[in-house]
C-alpha positions in Angstrom: -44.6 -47.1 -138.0 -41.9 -49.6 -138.6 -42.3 -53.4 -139.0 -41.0 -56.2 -137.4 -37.9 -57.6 -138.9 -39.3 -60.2 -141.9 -38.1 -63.6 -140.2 -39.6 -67.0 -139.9 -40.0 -67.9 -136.3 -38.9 -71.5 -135.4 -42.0 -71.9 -133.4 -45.2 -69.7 -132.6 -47.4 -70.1 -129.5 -50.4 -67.7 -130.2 -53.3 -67.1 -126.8 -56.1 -65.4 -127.9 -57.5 -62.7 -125.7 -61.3 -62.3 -124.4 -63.8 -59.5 -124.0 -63.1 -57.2 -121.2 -66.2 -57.3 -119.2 -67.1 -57.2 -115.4 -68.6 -59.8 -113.4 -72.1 -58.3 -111.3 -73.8 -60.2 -108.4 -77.7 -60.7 -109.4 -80.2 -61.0 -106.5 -80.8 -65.0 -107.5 -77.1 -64.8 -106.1 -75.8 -65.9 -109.3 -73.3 -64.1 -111.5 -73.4 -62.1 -114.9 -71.0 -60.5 -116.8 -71.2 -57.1 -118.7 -69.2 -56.5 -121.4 -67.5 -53.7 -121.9 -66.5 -53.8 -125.9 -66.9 -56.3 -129.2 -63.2 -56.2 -129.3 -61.1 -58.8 -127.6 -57.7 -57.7 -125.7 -54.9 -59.3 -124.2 -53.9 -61.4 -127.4 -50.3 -62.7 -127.1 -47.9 -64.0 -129.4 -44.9 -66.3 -128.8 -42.0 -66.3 -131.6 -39.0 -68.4 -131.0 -35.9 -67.8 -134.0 -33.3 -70.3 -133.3 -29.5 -70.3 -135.7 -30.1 -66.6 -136.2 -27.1 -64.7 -137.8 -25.3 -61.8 -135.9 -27.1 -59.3 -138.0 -30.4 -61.2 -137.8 -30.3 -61.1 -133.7 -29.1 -57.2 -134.6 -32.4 -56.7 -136.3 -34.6 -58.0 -133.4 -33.2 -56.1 -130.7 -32.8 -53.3 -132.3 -36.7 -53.2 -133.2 -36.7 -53.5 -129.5 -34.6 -51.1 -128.9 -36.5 -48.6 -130.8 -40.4 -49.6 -129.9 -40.4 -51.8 -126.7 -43.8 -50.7 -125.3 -44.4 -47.4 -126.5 -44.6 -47.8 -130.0 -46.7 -50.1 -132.0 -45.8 -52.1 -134.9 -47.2 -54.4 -137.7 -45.8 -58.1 -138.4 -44.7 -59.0 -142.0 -46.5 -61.5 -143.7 -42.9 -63.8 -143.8 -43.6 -63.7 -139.6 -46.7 -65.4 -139.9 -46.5 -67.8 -143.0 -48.0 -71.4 -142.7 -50.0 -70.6 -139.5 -53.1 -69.8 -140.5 -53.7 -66.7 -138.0 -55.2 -64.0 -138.9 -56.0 -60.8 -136.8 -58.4 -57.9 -136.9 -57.9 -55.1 -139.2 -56.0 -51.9 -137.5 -54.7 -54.1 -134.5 -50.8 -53.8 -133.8 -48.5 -54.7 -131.4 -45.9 -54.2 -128.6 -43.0 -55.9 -127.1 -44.5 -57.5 -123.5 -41.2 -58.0 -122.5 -37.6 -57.8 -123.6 -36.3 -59.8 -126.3 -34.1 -63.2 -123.8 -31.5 -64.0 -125.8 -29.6 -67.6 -125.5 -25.9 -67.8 -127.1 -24.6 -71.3 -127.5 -21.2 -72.1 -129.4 -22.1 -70.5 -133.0 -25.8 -70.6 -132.2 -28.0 -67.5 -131.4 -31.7 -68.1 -130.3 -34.0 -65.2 -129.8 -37.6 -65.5 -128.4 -40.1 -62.9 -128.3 -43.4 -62.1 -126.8 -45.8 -59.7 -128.5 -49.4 -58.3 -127.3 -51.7 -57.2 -129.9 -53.4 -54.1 -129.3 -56.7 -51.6 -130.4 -56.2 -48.7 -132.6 -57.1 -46.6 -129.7 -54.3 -48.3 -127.3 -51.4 -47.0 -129.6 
């Protein structure tokens, strides 16, 4: 398993994910839920790198290149620095999408979007 190259982001957006359950009708006519697991899913991370070098952007994509969906990954420590998050032990993650580059005269900016994922997902 191969990490996620050890830059700071510019920005982070992090959603948390919920509890899969599914919702039942009750005779009162009101509405419960069952849940299916103690784990949450559907976590989401946004990482925005902005003045990257050539071989920076080089390092992103071609993470992407090699894992996109199908192969999880961890995130350095360097990735996550000052933000306070912290995630439960075993979870990794995938690409949701490709990497969208923006090239503006002598800048690169890359953003990414990463789902974390069970154990038993990867």
């Amino acid at each position: 398993m191969a990490t996620f190259p050890a830059l700071n982001p510019n920005t982070r957006t992090y959603t948390p994910g919920s509890a899969p359950n599914t919702p039942i009708a009750v005779m009162t006519g009101d509405e419960t839920g069952i849940r299916h697991t103690n784990g949450a899913t559907g976590h989401v991370l946004r990482l925005s790198f902005n003045g990257l070098t050539p071989a920076q952007h080089l390092a992103i994509t071609s993470h992407y290149g090699l894992h996109a969906r199908f192969q999880s990954f961890d995130i350095p420590a360097a990735t996550l620095q000052g933000s306070d998050l912290t995630f439960p032990s075993g979870y990794e993650w995938i690409y949701v999408a490709s990497p969208q580059t923006e090239y503006s005269p002598g800048v690169i900016s890359v953003s990414v979007e990463l789902q974390l994922v069970p154990p038993y997902l990867t």
